[in-house]
Structure formats: structure tokens, C-alpha cells
C-alpha positions as CSV (number, residue, x, y, z in Angstrom):
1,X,-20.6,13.1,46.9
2,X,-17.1,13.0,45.9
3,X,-17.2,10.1,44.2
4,X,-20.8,10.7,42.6
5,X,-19.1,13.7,40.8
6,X,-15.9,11.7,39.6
7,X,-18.6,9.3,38.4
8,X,-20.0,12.0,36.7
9,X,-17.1,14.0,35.1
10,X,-16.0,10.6,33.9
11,X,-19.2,9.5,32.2
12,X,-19.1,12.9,30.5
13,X,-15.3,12.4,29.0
14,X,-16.4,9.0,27.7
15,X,-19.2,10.3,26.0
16,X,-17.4,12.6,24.5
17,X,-15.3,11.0,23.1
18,X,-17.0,8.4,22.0
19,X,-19.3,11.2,19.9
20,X,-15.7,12.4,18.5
21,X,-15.1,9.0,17.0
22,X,-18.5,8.5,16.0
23,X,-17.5,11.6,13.6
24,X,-14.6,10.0,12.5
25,X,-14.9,9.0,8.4
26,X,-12.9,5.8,8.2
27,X,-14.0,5.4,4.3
28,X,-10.7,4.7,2.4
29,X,-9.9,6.0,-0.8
30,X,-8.0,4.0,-3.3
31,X,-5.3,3.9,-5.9
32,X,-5.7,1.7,-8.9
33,X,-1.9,0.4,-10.8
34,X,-1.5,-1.3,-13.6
35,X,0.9,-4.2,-14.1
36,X,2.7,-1.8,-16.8
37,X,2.7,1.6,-14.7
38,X,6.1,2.1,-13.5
39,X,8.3,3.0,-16.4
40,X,12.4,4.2,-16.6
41,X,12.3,8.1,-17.3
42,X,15.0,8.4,-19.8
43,X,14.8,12.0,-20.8
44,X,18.7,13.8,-20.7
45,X,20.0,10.6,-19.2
46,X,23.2,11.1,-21.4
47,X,23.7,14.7,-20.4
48,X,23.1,13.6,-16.7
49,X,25.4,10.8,-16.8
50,X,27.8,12.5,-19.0
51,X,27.7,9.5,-21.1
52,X,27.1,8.6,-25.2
53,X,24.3,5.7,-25.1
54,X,22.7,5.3,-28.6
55,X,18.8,5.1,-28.5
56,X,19.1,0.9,-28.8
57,X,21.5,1.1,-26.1
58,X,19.4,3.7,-24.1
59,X,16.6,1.5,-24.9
60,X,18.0,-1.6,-23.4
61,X,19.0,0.4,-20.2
62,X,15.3,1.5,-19.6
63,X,14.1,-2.1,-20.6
64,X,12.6,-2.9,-16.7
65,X,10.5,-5.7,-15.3
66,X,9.1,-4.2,-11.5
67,X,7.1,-7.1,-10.2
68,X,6.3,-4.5,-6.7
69,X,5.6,-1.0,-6.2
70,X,6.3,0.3,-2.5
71,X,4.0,3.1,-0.9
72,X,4.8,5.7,1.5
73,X,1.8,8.3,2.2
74,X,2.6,11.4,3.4
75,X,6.4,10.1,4.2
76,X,4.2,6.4,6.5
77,X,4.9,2.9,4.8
78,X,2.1,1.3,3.1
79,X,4.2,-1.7,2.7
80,X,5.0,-3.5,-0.5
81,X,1.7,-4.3,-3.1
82,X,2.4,-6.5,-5.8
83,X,1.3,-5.2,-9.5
84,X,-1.3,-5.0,-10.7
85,X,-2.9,-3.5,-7.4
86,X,-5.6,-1.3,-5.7
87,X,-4.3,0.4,-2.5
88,X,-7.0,1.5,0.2
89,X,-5.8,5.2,1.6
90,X,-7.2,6.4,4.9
91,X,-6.2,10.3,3.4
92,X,-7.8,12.3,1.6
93,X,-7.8,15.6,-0.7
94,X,-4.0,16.6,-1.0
95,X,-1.8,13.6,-0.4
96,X,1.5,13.4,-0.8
97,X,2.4,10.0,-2.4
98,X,5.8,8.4,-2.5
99,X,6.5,5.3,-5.3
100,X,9.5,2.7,-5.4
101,X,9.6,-0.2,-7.4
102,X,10.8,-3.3,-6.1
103,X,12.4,-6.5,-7.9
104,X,12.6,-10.2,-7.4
105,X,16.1,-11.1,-6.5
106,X,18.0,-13.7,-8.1
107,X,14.8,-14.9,-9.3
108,X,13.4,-16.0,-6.0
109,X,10.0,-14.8,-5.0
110,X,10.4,-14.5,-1.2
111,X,13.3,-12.2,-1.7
112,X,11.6,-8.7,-3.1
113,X,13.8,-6.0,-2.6
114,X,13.7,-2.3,-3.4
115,X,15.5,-1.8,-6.6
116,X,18.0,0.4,-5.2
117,X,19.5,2.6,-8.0
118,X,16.3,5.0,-8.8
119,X,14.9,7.9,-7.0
120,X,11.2,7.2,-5.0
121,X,8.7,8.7,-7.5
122,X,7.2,11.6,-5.4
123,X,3.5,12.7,-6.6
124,X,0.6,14.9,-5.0
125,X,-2.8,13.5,-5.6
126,X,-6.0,14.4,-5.2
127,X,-8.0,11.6,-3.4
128,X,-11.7,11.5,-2.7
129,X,-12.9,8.9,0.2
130,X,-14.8,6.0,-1.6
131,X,-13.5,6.9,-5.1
132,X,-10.5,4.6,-6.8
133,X,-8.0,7.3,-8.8
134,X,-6.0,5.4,-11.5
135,X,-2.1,5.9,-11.8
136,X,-1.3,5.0,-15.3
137,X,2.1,6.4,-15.5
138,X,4.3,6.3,-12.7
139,X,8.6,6.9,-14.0
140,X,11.6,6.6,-11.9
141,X,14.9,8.1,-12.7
142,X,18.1,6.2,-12.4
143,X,20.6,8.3,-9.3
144,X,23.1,9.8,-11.1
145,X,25.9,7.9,-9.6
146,X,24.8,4.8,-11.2
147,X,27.0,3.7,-13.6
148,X,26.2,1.3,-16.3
149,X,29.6,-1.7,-16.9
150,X,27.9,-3.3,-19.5
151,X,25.0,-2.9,-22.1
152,X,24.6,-6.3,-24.1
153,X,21.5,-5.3,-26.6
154,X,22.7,-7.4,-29.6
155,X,22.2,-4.4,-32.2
156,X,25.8,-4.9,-33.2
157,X,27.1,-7.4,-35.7
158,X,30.4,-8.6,-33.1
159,X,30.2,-9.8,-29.5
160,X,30.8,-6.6,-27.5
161,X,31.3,-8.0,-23.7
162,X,30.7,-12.3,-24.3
163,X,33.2,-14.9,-25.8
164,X,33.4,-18.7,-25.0
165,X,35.4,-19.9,-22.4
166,X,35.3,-23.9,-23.5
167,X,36.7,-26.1,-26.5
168,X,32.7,-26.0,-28.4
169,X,33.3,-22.2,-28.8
170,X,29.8,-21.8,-28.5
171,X,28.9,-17.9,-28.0
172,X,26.2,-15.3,-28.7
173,X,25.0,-15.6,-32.4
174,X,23.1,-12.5,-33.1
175,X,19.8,-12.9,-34.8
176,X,16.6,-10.6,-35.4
177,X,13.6,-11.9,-32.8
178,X,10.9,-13.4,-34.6
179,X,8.6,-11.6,-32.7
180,X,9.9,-8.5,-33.1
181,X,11.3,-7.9,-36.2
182,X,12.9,-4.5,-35.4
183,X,15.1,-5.9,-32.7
184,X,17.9,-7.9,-32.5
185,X,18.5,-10.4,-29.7
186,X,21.2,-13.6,-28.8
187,X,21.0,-17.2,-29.2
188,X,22.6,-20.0,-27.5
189,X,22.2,-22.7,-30.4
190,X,22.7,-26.1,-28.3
191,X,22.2,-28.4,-31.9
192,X,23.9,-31.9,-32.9
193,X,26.9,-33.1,-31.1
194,X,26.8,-29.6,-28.8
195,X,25.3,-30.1,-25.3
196,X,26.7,-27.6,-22.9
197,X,28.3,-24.6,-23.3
198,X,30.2,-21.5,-21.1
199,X,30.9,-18.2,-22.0
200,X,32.1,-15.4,-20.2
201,X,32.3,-11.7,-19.7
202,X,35.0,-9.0,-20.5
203,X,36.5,-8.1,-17.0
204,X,33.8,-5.4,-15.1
205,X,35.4,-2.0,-14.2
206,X,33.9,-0.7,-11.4
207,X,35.9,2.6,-11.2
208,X,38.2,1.1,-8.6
209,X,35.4,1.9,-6.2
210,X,33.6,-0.2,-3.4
211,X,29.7,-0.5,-5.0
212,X,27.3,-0.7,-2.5
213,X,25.0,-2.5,-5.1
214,X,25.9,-4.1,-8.2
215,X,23.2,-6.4,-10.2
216,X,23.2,-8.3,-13.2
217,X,19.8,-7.9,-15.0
218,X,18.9,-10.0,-18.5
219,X,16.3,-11.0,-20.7
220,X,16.0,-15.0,-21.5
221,X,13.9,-17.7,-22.6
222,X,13.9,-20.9,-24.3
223,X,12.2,-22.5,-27.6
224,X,11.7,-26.2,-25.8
225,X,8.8,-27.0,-23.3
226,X,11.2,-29.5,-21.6
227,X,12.7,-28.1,-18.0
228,X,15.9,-26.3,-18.7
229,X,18.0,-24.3,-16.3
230,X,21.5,-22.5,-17.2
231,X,23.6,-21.3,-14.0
232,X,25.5,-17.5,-14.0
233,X,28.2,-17.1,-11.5
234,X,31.5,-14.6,-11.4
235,X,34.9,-15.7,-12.0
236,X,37.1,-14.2,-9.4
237,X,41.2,-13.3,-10.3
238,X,43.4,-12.9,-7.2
239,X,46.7,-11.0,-7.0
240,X,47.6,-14.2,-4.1
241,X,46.9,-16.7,-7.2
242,X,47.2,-17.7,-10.9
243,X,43.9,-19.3,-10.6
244,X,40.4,-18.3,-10.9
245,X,38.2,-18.8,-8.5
246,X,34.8,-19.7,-9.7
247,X,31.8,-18.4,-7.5
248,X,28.3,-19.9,-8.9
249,X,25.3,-17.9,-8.0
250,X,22.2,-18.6,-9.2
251,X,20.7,-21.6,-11.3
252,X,17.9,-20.3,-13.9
253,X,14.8,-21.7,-14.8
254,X,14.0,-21.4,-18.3
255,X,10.5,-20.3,-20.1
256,X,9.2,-20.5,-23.3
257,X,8.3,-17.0,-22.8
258,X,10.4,-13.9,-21.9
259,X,11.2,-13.5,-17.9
260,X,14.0,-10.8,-16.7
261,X,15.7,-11.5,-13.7
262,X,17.6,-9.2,-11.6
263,X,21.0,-11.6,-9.8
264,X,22.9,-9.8,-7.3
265,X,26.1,-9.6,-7.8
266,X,27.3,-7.2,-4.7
267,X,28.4,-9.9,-2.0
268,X,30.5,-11.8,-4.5
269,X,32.2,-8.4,-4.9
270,X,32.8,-7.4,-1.5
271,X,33.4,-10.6,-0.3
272,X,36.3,-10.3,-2.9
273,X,37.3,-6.9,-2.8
274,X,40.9,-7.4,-0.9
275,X,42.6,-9.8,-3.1
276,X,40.3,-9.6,-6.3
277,X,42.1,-7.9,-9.0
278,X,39.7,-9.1,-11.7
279,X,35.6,-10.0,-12.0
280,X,33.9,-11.7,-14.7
281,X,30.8,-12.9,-15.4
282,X,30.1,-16.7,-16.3
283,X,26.8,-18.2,-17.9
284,X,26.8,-21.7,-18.5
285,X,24.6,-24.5,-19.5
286,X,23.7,-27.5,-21.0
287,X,20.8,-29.6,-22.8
288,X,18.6,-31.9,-20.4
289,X,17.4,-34.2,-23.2
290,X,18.6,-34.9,-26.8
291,X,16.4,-32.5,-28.6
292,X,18.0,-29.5,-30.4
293,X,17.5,-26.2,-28.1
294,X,18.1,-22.5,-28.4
295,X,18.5,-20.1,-25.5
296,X,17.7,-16.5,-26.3
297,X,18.7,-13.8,-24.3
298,X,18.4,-9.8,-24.5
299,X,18.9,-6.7,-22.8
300,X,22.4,-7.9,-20.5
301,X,23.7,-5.5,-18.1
302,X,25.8,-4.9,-15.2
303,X,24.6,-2.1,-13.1
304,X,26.5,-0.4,-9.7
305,X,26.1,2.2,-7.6
């Protein structure tokens, strides 16, 4: 009798619970982003950073290209969705949801990263199971520790952070894009008898501190259709040598139309930090073929946090 009643008890647990999860509403809600949702927040950046940006130069510091968005609901990982995206959600009514963009690094799409020097974008949304809600806006604000070394935008008439570093002398010219009248960008003219060129940074001050991230974001492209690539690395001075060491990074593949990468600079940095007593940045290139080519670039900075 004993084990008749176990029996019994048992069959009466299972059945209950299996009635519980019969209950259970598994139907997801989602979240709809656009390619173009997450957006820099600029509002009293200046006052925050205690800083003097101009609106171009503001302007170039918002300019972002986030590739990712990370998700954390109610403070659980969604993982990483790449944009644009629709996110199923096993929550519903009041949900709290937690945004990070992410970035490729150094160009390479395996490597996608949070971008580290923004705050998660923290939202409560209201989320009805089977319905898609659409998240058109979604803005991060930079930490206020991060510091901005250098802000190439190409607004003014004299190279600001870039000089050559070779016998051509080939540098930024500054010219207005031709697809966008109102701003003003720089070209690398490779024409005639010039082939190659080098040019480098003034030396980054990084407040004497040790950066736990430090990135080197542009805007580039190219006028030919033919394969070009130009190569960024840091020059390194020593207080144990008159020489330079040269540290090459990353090798760029050119577009005809505008990319942003985000090259990480941090490793070269703290690799560095004991002897280094200077840090610049190189870019260098040349021509693969004969034909007369221009590299444009925009929106240059050195970020560190």
C-alpha cells in the first residue's frame, strides 16, 4: 500500500506541474532597431567636460558608426545583435532595458567589442507579448573622464595635428566634399611622379596618465575602384634611445564609399608606457597601379579613457 500511495502522490505532483507549465505564455515580444538608432547625446558636453569644442568640432566628436547594439533585460544578457535588428523578449509590460553599442575593431569583423567610453543607455518599455515596439532613438553619452587628444574635422584652413614625415611633403590638403558642400574634409592627392606618401601626428598627451582604452577613430575612402590599402601605426620615442621605434598596426582597405574604423591604440601604449616618452600617430601609403588617386579622410580622433 505504501508504495501504491507514493505512486499516487507522485502522479499528482507531475500533473501538477505539468498543468503549471501548460499556463506558461512563452509568446515573445519584440524590439525593432534601425541601422541609424543609436546616436552620441551631445547636449552640455562642454560644460561636462569643462572643455571649448566649437559646434564643427562637437560635430566631428559625435560623428559614430555602431555596427552592434548589446542587450541586457532586466540587468540578463541578450547577447550582441547586429543593426538593423528585431530582438525576441520573453518579458513583458514594464521592462527594464539596457543598450551598448559595440564597434568593429581595427576593422576586423570577428573582433566586435563594446565601445567602452559611453554609459549603457537605460530605458523602461512597455512590451506587449506578440507585438514588435520600434526603438527609433536610442543616445549614449560619452563618461565624463573621456578625454578627446585630438579632433581632425578639416574646418580650418592649416593642418592642426598632421604634417609629412617624408621628402614628397605630401600632407592633408583641405577641400569642401563634393557631396556635401557644407563640410570640409582631407585629401591625400597621390598624382604624377607622387606614389606613396607618410605623415604623422603631433605627439598625443594623455595627461601623464595610464588609459585603460585609447582608440583612433576616422573617416576614409577613396576615388579609384582599384584595391587600395594605406597602413596607420604609432611611432614610439624612448628616453633609452635617439630612435623611434615604429609599431605598424593595422593595414586599411579602401572604399569608394565612406567606412569609419575604430584601431586600437591601447596595447601599443601600455606595452610602451615604461620607456615611452613620446607617441605619434603614422598613416602611410602608396598607389597600387599608375592611375592618379585621392584618399579622403574626415572626422580624425584620438580618444582615452
Amino acid at each position: 500500500m505504501k508504495k501504491i500511495y507514493i505512486i499516487l502522490i507522485s502522479s499528482f505532483l507531475i500533473l501538477g506541474l505539468l498543468s503549471r507549465c501548460s499556463k506558461t505564455d512563452l509568446t515573445a515580444s519584440y524590439i525593432s532597431i534601425e541601422e541609424d538608432a543609436l546616436e552620441m547625446n551631445m547636449t552640455n558636453f562642454n560644460l561636462i567636460h569643462e572643455t571649448n569644442y566649437d559646434a564643427e568640432e562637437l560635430a566631428s566628436i559625435a560623428s559614430q558608426k555602431f555596427p552592434d547594439v548589446w542587450i541586457y533585460v532586466n540587468g540578463q544578457s541578450l547577447g550582441t545583435w547586429e543593426l538593423p535588428c528585431e530582438i525576441p523578449i520573453l518579458e513583458t509590460d514594464s521592462t527594464i532595458v539596457e543598450f551598448y553599442p559595440g564597434v568593429k575593431m581595427n576593422g576586423i569583423s570577428t573582433s566586435r567589442p563594446r565601445y567602452p567610453f559611453v554609459k549603457g543607455c537605460k530605458v523602461k518599455l512597455g512590451l506587449n507579448a506578440g507585438e514588435t515596439l520600434q526603438v527609433n532613438s536610442i543616445p549614449f553619452e560619452y563618461y565624463p573622464e573621456t578625454n578627446f587628444e585630438l579632433v581632425e574635422n578639416f574646418e580650418p584652413d592649416y593642418n592642426q595635428y598632421f604634417e609629412s614625415s617624408d621628402s614628397a611633403g605630401v600632407s592633408f590638403q583641405r577641400i569642401t566634399d563634393p557631396d556635401e558642400p557644407t563640410n570640409r574634409i582631407g585629401v591625400i592627392a597621390l598624382e604624377d611622379t607622387i606614389t606613396e606618401f607618410e605623415i604623422i601626428s603631433t605627439p598625443l598627451q594623455l595627461n601623464h596618465k595610464v588609459p585603460s582604452s585609447v582608440f583612433l577613430e576616422m573617416d576614409y575612402r577613396c576615388d579609384s575602384e582599384e584595391t587600395q590599402n594605406f597602413y596607420v601605426g604609432m611611432l614610439i620615442g624612448t628616453s633609452t634611445s635617439s630612435a623611434i621605434t615604429h609599431e605598424p598596426l593595422v593595414g586599411v582597405n579602401t572604399s569608394s564609399k565612406w567606412k569609419k574604423i575604430y584601431i586600437n591604440l591601447t596595447q601599443s601604449i601600455l606595452r610602451n608606457q615604461t620607456t615611452a616618452t613620446s607617441y605619434r600617430v603614422i598613416i602611410s601609403g602608396a598607389k597600387s597601379g599608375t592611375n592618379d588617386i585621392h584618399l579622403y579622410f574626415d572626422n580624425i580622433k584620438v580618444v582615452f579613457l
